[in-house]
C-alpha positions in Angstrom: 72.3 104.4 96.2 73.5 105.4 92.6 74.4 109.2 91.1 71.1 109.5 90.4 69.8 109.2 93.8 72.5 111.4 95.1 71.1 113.9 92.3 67.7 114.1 94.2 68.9 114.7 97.7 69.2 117.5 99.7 72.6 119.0 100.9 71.7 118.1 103.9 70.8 114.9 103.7 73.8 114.1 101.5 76.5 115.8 104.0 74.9 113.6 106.7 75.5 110.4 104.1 79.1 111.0 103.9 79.4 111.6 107.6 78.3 108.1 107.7 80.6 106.6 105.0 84.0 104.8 105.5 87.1 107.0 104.3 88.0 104.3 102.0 84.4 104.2 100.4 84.5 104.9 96.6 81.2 106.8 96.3 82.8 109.3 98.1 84.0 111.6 94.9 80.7 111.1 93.2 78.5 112.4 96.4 81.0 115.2 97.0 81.0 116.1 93.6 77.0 116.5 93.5 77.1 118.4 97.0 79.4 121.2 95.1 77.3 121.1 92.2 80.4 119.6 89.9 80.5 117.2 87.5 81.6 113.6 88.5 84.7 112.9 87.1 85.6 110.8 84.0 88.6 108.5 83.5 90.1 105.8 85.5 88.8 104.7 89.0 91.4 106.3 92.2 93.1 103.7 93.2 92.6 102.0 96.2 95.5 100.7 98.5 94.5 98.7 101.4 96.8 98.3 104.4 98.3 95.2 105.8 96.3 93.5 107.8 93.1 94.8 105.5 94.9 92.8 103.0 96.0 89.8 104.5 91.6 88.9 105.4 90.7 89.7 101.7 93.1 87.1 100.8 92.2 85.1 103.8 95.6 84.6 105.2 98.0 86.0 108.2 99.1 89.5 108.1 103.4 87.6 108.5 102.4 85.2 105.6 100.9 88.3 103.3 104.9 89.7 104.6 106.1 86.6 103.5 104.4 86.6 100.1 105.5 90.0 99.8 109.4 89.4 100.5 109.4 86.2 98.5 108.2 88.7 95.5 104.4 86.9 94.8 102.6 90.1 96.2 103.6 94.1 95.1 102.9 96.7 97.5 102.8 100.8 97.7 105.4 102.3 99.9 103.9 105.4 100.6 106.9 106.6 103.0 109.4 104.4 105.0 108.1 101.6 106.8 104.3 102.4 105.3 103.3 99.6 102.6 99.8 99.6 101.2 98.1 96.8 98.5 96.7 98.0 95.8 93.4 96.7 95.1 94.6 95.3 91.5 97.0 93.1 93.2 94.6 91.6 95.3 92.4 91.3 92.1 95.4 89.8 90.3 96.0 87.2 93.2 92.6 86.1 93.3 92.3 85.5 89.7 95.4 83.6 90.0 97.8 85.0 87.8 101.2 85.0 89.3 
């Protein structure tokens, strides 16, 4: 579904479309943004942090080799509060493109 889709729904309709979303699904904004009749926002894209083990099947390895990557300083991570470490979404980008 695009914005304009979302445009031509009912409240409803789209309420019951976000019920049925992920929380880490991106379209999120956009839909809630047309259900309160605001406008989408502009600028960069929120960034996206995906937890460990998230992570670690994206780049198709072990959640203790991603922790090895990431104490052997090839992978950054987010620490949102002690002991909570998140991968941002351009790392994962960056590691598939293979830029070190």
């Amino acid at each position: 579904m695009n914005a304009k889709t979302f445009n031509t729904m009912s409240k409803s309709d789209l309420l019951v479309h976000i019920a049925g979303l992920p929380d880490s699904d991106a379209r999120i904004p956009a839909l809630a943004a047309t259900l309160l009749g605001g406008p989408q926002q502009s600028g960069p894209a929120p960034l996206r942090l995906f937890p460990m083990g998230k992570a670690a099947e994206a780049m198709g390895c072990s959640r203790p080799t991603l922790w090895r990557m990431i104490r052997d300083g090839q992978v950054r991570t987010v620490e949102l509060k002690p002991g909570m470490r998140r991968v941002p979404e351009s790392e994962l980008r960056r590691i598939a493109a293979g830029d070190k």
